[in-house]
C-alpha positions, 0 to 999 in steps of 0.5 A, spaced: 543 475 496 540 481 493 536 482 499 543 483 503 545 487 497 540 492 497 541 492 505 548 494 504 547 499 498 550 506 501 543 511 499 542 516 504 534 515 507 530 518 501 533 513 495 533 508 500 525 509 501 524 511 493 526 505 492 523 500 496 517 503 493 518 501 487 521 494 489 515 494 493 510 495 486 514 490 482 512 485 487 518 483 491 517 485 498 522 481 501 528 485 497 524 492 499 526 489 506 533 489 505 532 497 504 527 499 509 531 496 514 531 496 522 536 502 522 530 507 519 526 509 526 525 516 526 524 516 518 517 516 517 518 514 509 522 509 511 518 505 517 512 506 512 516 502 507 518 497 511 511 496 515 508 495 508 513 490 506 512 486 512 504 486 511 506 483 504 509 478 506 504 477 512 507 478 518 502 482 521 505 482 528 511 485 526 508 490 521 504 492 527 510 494 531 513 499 526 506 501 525 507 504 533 514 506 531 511 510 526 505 513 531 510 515 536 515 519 530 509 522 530 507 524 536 500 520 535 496 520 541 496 515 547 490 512 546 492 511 539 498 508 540 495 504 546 489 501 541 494 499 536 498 495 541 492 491 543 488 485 541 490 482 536 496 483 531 491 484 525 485 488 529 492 493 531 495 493 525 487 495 522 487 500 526 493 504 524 491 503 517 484 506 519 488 511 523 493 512 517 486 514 513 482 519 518 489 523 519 493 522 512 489 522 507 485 529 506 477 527 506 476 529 499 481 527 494 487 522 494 482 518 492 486 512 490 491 513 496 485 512 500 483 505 496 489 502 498 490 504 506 481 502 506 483 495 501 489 493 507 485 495 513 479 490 510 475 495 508 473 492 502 467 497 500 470 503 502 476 501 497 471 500 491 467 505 492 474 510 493 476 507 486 470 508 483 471 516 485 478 515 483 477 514 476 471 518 475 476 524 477 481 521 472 486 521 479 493 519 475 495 514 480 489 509 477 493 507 472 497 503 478 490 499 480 493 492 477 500 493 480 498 494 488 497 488 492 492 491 496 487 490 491 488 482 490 482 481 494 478 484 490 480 482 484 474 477 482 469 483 484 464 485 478 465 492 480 473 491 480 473 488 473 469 492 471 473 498 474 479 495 471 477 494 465 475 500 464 481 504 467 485 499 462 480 500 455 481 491 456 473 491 453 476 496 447 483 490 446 478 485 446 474 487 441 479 488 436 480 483 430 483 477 432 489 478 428 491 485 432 491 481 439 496 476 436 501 481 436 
């Protein structure tokens, strides 16, 4: 019912990707779908919204194939597009996220931004270490480290908790007198 709510809500192209964000974030991408609808080819915020959705959700194979609309919205080149289309979904829907890294993230900064594509592109190490970077220069993006699904897999990592425990100050409300931590 919501999903179908959402995908009928007259928003012009920009809100309905804002919100999908957001609805994504909160963890409900099935409702984000109903946002980042088919009709967004062409909408780059829109398909990255809907290819993220899809992944969530575990389609890879679909995400796969937003993720070549997006190539060809960007006139990415050929030999991209065609890599991203073969083999499996998950080694294509992997390459795009590798490609999305090397082409939309500046090679220094936007460090959390590039933990996320390196965590949902299974590059695990790549992504901890990124993170590590973003805490340390205080990126202002850390602060949605326990809200992005990209991370999950990693969660029983020391270097993540620790991390996360860190970003968090959870040492900090742990020692804290009993008392304070019932309220």
């Amino acid at each position: 019912m919501i999903a179908t709510l959402l995908g009928k809500a007259e928003l012009d192209p920009r809100a309905r990707a804002d919100l999908g964000w957001l609805i994504l974030r909160a963890g409900r991408p099935e409702f984000a779908l109903g946002l980042c609808t088919p009709q967004s080819a062409g909408h780059l915020n829109l398909l990255s919204c809907r290819h993220t959705a899809l992944a969530a959700l575990g389609f890879v194979g679909e995400a796969r194939i937003v993720a070549v609309q997006i190539l060809e919205t960007v006139a990415a080149d050929p030999q991209t597009i065609a890599a991203v289309e073969r083999g499996s979904p998950h080694d294509g829907y992997a390459k795009f996220l590798t490609w999305r890294i090397a082409h939309y993230v500046p090679e220094q900064g936007h460090w959390f931004q590039r933990a996320q594509l390196q965590a949902e592109a299974g590059q695990y190490v790549e992504a901890i270490e990124s993170l590590e970077t973003a805490a340390a220069r205080k990126d202002p993006l850390i602060v949605k480290l326990g809200s992005t699904t990209a991370f999950r897999k990693m969660a029983d990592w020391p270097r993540y908790r620790r991390l996360s425990n860190a970003v968090f100050n959870l040492d900090r409300v742990s020692r804290a007198p009993p008392r304070a931590r019932e309220l």
